[in-house]
N, C-alpha and C positions, 0 to 999 in steps of 0.2 A: 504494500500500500504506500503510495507517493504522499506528501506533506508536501504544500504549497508555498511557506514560507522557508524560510532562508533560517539555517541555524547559524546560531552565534559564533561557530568555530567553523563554519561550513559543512561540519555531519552532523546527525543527531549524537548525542552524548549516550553515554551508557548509564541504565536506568541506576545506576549506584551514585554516578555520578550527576546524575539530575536530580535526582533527591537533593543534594547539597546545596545544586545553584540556586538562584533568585530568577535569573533571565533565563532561560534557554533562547531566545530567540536576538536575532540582529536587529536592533533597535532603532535601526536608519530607516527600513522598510515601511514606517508608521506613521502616520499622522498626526493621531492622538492617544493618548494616553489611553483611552477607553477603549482603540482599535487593539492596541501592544498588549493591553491586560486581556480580552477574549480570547485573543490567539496566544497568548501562555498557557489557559486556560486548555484550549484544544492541544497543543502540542505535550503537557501533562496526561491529559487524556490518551493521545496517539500514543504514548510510550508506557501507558498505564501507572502512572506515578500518585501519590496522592496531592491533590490542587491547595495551595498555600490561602491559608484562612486569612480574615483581616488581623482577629485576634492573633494571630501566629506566633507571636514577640513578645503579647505579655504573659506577666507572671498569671500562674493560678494561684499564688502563695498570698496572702492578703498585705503582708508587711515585707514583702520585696521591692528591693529599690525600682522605679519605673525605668524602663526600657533608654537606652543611650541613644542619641538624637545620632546619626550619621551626615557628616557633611561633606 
């Protein structure tokens, strides 16, 4: 089965190593932000990985520090 979009290395990644990333996809191909997050979405799908929640990053702990801003 083909994928439409362009991966981030130029192949798909191995499902060990898409679990880890953030992006699988090349981030040029996009428009908008809303177009880049659908087609993460589908290319997690296409490689059967599980899809990155909003919650993702925060604690479940009540009295953990909040999550480090990335810049």
């Amino acid at each position: 089965m083909d994928f439409r979009y362009k991966w981030k290395n130029g192949t798909p990644p191995s499902r060990d190593a898409a679990v880890r990333e953030k992006h699988l996809l090349d981030e040029s191909q996009f428009n908008s932000e809303q177009d880049h997050k659908l087609a993460e979405e589908a290319a997690r799908k296409h490689l059967g990985i599980p899809l990155i929640t909003p919650d993702e990053e925060i604690s479940t702990l009540p009295h953990a520090a909040p999550p480090e801003k990335k810049m």
